[in-house]
N, C-alpha and C positions, 0 to 999 in steps of 0.2 A: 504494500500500500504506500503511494508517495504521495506527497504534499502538494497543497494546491493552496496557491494564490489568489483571492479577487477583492478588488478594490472599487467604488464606486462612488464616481464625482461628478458633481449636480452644475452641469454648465451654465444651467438656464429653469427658471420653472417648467417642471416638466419634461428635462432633458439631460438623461444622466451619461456619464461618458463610463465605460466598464473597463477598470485593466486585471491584466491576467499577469503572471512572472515572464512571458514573452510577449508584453504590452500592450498597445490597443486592443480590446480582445471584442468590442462592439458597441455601437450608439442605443440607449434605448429612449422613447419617447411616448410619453401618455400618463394615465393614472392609475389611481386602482379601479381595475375593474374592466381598464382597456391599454395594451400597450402594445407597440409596435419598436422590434429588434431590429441591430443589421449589423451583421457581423460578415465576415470571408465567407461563413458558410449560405449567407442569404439572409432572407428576408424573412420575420416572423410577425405573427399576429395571433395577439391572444388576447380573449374577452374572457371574462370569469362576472361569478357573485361576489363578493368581495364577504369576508370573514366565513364564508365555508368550505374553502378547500375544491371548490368546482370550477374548472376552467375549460375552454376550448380552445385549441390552436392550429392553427394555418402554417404553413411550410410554404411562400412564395418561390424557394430556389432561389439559384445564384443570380439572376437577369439582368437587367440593365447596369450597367455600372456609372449611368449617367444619371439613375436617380441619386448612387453612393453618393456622386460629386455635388448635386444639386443641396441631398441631405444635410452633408456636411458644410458646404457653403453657409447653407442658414443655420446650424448651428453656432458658427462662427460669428456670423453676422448679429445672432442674438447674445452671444457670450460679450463682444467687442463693444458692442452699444448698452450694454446693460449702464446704470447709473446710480 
């Protein structure tokens, strides 16, 4: 059994940045009860109840790599301007 790393940092309301011990490891954005992931492996989407343990999740896949850029742009753009 080895050791695992994760870290997680809040760019923005709403918008957390996830490290792993080999770094970026994925953006996630939403709240409880609704959240969308993007990591190397793709794109995720999960709705739940919120306080019982019930969730459903989508697997979008690897696909466009021009929403990653778009995503991360506005990430950016709301981290830089925040005040």
């Amino acid at each position: 059994m080895g050791f695992r790393f994760r870290k997680k940092i809040k760019i923005a309301p709403g918008i957390d940045l996830n490290l792993s011990k080999s770094g970026v490891s994925s953006v996630s954005a939403g709240r409880k009860g609704a959240m969308i992931n993007l990591s190397k492996r793709g794109l995720k989407q999960t709705i739940g109840i919120p306080g019982t343990g019930l969730s459903y999740q989508t697997d979008k896949g690897t696909g466009g790599i021009w929403f990653v850029v778009i995503f991360v742009a506005i990430c950016l753009i709301l981290w830089f301007t925040k005040t």
